[in-house]
C-alpha positions in Angstrom: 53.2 20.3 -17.0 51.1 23.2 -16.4 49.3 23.5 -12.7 46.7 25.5 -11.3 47.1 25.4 -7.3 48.6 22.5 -7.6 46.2 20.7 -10.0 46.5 19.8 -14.1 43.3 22.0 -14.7 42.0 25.4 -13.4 39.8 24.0 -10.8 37.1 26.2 -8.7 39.1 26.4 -6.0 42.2 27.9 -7.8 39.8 30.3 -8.9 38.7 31.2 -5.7 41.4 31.6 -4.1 42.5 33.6 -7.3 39.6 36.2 -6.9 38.9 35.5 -3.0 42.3 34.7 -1.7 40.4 31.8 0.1 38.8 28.9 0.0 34.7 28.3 -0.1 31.9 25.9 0.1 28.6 25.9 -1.0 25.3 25.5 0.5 22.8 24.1 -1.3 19.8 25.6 -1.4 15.7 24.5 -2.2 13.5 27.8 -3.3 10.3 25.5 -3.4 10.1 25.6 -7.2 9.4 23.6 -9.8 10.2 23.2 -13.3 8.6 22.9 -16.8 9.5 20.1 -17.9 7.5 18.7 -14.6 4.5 21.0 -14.3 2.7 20.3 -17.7 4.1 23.3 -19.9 6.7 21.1 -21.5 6.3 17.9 -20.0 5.9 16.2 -16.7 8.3 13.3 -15.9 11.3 16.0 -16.4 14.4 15.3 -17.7 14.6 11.1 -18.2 17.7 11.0 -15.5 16.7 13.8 -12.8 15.0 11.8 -9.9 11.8 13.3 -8.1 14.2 16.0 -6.0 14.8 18.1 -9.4 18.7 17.6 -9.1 18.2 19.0 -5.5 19.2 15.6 -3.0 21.6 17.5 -1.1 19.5 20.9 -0.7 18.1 22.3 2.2 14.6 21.5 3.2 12.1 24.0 1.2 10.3 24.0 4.4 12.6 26.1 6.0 13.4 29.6 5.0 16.5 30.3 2.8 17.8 31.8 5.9 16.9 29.0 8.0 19.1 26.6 5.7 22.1 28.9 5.1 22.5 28.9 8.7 22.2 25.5 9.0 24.4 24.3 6.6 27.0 26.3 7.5 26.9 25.4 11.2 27.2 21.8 9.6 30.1 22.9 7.2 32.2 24.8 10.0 32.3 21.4 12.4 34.4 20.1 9.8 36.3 22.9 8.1 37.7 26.1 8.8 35.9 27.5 5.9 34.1 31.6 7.0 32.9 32.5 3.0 30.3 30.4 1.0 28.6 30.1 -2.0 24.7 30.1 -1.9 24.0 27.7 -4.6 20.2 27.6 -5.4 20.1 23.8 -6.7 16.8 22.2 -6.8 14.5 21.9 -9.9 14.6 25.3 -12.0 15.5 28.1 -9.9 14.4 31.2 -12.3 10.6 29.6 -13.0 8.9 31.6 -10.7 7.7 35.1 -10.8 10.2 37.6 -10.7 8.8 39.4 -7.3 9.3 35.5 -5.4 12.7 35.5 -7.2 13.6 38.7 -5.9 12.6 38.1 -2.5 14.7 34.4 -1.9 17.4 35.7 -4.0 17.8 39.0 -2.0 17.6 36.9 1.2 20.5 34.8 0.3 22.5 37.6 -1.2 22.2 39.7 1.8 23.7 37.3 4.2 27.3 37.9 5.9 28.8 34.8 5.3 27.3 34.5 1.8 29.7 35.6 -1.0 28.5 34.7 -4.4 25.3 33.7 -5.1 24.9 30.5 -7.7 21.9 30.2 -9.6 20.6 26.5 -11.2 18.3 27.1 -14.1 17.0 26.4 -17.3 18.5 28.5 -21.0 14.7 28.6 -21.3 13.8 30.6 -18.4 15.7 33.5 -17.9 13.4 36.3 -19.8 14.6 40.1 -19.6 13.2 40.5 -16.4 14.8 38.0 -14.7 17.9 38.7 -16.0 17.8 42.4 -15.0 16.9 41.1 -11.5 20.1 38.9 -11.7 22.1 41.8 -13.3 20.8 44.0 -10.0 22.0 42.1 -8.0 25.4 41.6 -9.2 26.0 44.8 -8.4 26.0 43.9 -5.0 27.8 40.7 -5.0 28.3 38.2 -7.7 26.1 36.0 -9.4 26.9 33.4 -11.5 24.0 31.3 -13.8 24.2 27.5 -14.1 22.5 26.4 -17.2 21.7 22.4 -18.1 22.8 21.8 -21.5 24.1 18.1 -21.0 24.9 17.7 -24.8 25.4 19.6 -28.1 23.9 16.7 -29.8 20.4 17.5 -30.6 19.4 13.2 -30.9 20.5 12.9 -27.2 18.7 16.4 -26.4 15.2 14.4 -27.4 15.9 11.5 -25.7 17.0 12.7 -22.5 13.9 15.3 -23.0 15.8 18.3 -22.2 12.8 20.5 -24.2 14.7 23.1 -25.6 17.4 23.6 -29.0 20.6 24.3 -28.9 19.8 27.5 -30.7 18.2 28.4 -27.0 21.6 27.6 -25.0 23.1 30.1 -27.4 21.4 32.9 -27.1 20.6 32.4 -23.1 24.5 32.5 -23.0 25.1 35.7 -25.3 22.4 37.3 -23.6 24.2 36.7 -20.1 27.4 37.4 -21.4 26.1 41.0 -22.5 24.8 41.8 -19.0 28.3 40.4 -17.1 26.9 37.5 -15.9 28.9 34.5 -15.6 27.3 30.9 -17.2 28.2 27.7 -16.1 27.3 24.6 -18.1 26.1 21.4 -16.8 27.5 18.7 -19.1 27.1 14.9 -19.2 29.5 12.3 -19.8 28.2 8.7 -20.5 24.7 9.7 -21.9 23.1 6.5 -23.4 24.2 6.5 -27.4 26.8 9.0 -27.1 30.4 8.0 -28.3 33.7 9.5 -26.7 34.1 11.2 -30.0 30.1 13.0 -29.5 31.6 13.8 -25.8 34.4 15.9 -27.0 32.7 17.7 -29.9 30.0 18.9 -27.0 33.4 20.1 -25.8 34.8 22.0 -28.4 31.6 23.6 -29.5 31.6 24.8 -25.8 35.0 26.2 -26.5 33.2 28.9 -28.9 30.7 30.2 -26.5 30.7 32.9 -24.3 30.8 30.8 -20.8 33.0 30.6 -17.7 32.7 27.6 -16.3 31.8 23.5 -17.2 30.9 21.0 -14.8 32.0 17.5 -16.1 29.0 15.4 -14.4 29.2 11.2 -14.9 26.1 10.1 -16.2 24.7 8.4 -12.8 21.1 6.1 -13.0 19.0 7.4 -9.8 16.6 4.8 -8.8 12.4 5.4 -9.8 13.5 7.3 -13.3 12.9 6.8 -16.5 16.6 6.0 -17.4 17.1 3.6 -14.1 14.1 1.8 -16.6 16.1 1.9 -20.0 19.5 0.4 -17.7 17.2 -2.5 -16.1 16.0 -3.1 -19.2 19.5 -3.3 -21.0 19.4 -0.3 -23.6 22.3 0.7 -22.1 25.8 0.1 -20.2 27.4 2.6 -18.0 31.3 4.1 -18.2 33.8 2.0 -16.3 35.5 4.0 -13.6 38.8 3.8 -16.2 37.0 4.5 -19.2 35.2 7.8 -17.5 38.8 8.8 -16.4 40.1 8.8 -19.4 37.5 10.4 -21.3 37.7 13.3 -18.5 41.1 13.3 -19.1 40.4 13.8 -23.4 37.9 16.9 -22.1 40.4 18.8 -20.4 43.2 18.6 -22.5 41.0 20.4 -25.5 38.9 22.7 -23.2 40.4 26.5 -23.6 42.5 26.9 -20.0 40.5 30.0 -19.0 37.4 27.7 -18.8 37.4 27.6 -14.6 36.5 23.9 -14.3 33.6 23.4 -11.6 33.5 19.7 -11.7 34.9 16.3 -13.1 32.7 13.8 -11.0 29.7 13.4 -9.0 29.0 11.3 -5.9 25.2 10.7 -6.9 22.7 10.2 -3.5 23.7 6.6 -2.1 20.2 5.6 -1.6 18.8 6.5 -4.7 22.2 5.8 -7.0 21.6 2.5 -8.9 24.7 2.5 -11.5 27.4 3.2 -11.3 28.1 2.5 -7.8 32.0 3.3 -8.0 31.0 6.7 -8.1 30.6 6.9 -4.5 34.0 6.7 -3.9 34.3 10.4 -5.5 37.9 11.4 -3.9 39.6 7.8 -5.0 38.8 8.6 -8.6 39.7 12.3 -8.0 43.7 10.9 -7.3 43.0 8.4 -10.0 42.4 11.2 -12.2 45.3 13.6 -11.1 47.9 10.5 -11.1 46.9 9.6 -14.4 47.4 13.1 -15.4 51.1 13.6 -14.0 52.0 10.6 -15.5 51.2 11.5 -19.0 52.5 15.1 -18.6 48.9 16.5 -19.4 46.8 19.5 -18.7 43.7 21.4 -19.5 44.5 23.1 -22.8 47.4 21.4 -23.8 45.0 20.5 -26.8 43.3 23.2 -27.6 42.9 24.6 -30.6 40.7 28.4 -31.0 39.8 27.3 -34.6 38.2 24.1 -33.6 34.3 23.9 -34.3 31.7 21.0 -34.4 29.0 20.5 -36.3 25.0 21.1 -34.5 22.0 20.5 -34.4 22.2 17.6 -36.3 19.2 14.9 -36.7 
């Protein structure tokens, strides 16, 4: 069985501590932006599961400068942990949908921060035009900068009714385009999505498998209370994964994702005041052990499956 630190896949953490030689933790981070699936350019309920924070529960308060909630965080973080390097991770809502000169500023003001490392940027394949990403590519000069993009799915049926707003066709050529300047991509998957089949699951995975990324965050599909989706679950259109099921589908992903794919995430713990379904999800480091035990004891590992001529079909109606 093949290990990474001490885990069945290669984890952020091995990676860290593969580049870094130690271990770090992010602070999240609110820029006070929007995004445009919200302000009336493509839509404005956003994306049918993303609750009225934009993604951004456990960011800093936007009324405070970035500064002002780095230093917080961390003061909050080093109580606990031993930790001295982090991770500025700008989370809320759409963090390159703003002009460049703002972006420059409360990017620079994160990046120049001792105790900041990396600087990890949420955003949209449909907002990153050529002068953002020569800001981002500036700035990876000084320290690096990785781009987290929202794809969710391959499948272009789910892409409408989750109301992500852009084609897949977009995804790729935000990717290529980040890939060309040295700028590491991150993809924001779904598991669970309303309609979707394990099978639809891992083709999302092996057409990731052909692109230019670094990094996947597995995310379980959660229902937030006051969204559109928490309507469709009250209303029955829908059943979420059993904690067993969503295992063993994370399980399936791993084994055929490529084993240089660093692997950011394989659950969520969704805000417990606002997290309506499903509510085992909370206990996020119980179904971490249930995942590596179950692992062990098939002899399993990311990549064991993998195969560099698999492809999926896209884009399909």
């Amino acid at each position: 069985m093949r290990t990474w630190q001490g885990k069945p896949y290669y984890s952020l953490n091995a990676y860290l501590q593969e580049q870094f030689h130690q271990k770090m933790y992010k602070v999240s981070l609110d820029a006070g932006m929007t995004c445009p699936n919200r302000d009336g350019h493509l839509g404005t309920k956003g994306c049918i599961f993303c609750s009225a924070g934009g993604s951004g529960e456990f960011a800093g308060d936007r009324a405070i400068s970035i500064t002002g909630q780095i230093n917080r965080q961390i003061e909050e973080i080093s109580r606990k942990r031993p930790v001295h390097r982090f991770i500025a991770y700008f989370q809320a809502y759409t963090n390159t949908y703003a002009p460049v000169e703002y972006l420059e500023s409360v990017f620079t003001e994160a990046i120049c921060h001792p105790d900041i490392s990396i600087l990890s940027i949420a955003t949209r394949p449909d907002c990153l035009n050529d002068e953002v990403l020569e800001l981002l590519s500036r700035l990876n000069c000084r320290k690096p900068v990785w781009v987290e993009l929202g794809l969710q799915t391959v499948h272009e049926r789910t892409a409408r009714y989750i109301r992500r707003g852009y084609p897949l066709s977009c995804f790729e050529d935000a990717t290529l385009r980040l890939h060309e300047r040295g700028l590491p991509a991150i993809v924001h998957t779904i598991l669970g999505l309303p309609g979707e089949s394990d099978q639809d699951v891992l083709e999302t995975m092996d057409y990731l498998n052909t692109q230019p990324i670094a990094g996947i965050k597995l995310q379980l599909l959660h229902v937030l209370k006051d969204t559109d989706l928490a309507s469709d679950y009250e209303n029955g259109c829908f059943q979420v994964l059993e904690r067993d099921a969503y295992v063993a589908l994370v399980i399936r992903c791993l084994e055929r994702l490529r084993p240089g794919l660093v692997i950011h995430r394989v659950t969520g713990d969704g805000p417990k005041a606002l997290l309506l379904a499903p509510l085992w999800s909370s206990a996020k480091r119980s179904v971490l052990n249930q995942l590596h035990q179950e692992m062990a004891e098939r002899n399993t590992w990311q990549g064991r499956l993998y195969h560099p001529t698999v492809t999926t079909s896209k884009g399909e109606s």
